[in-house]
N, C-alpha and C positions, 0 to 999 in steps of 0.2 A: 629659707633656712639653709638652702644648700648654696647659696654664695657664701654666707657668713660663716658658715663653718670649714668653705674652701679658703676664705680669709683667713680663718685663725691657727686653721691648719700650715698656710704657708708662713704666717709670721714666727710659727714654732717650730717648723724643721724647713725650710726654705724649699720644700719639695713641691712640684708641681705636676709632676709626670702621672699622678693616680687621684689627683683631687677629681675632677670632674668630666676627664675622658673629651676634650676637647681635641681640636685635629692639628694644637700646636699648642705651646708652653703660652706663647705668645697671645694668645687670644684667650688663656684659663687667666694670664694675669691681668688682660685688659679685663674679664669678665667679676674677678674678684677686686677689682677697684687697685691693683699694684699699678704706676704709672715710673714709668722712666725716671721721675725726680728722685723718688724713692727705692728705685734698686739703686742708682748714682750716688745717694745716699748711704746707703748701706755698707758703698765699697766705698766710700770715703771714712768711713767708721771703722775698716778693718783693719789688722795688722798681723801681724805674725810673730 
């Protein structure tokens, strides 16, 4: 339960830093299933 809601949590405020207290952003989004295609992703979707 507590991956899945670290998931839905990041898909709706892109926040990472208090989902799951990991000892890097990097290893809470390898651990909620985010993978590099999909941040690359994400910034190819932005604009200003």
């Amino acid at each position: 339960m507590c991956k899945t809601c670290g998931y839905w949590h990041y898909q709706q405020y892109k926040d990472v830093e208090e989902i799951v207290n990991h000892s890097s952003p990097s290893v809470t989004l390898r651990y909620i299933g985010i993978n590099q295609d999909n941040i690359d992703k994400s910034y190819m979707n932005f604009s200003l």
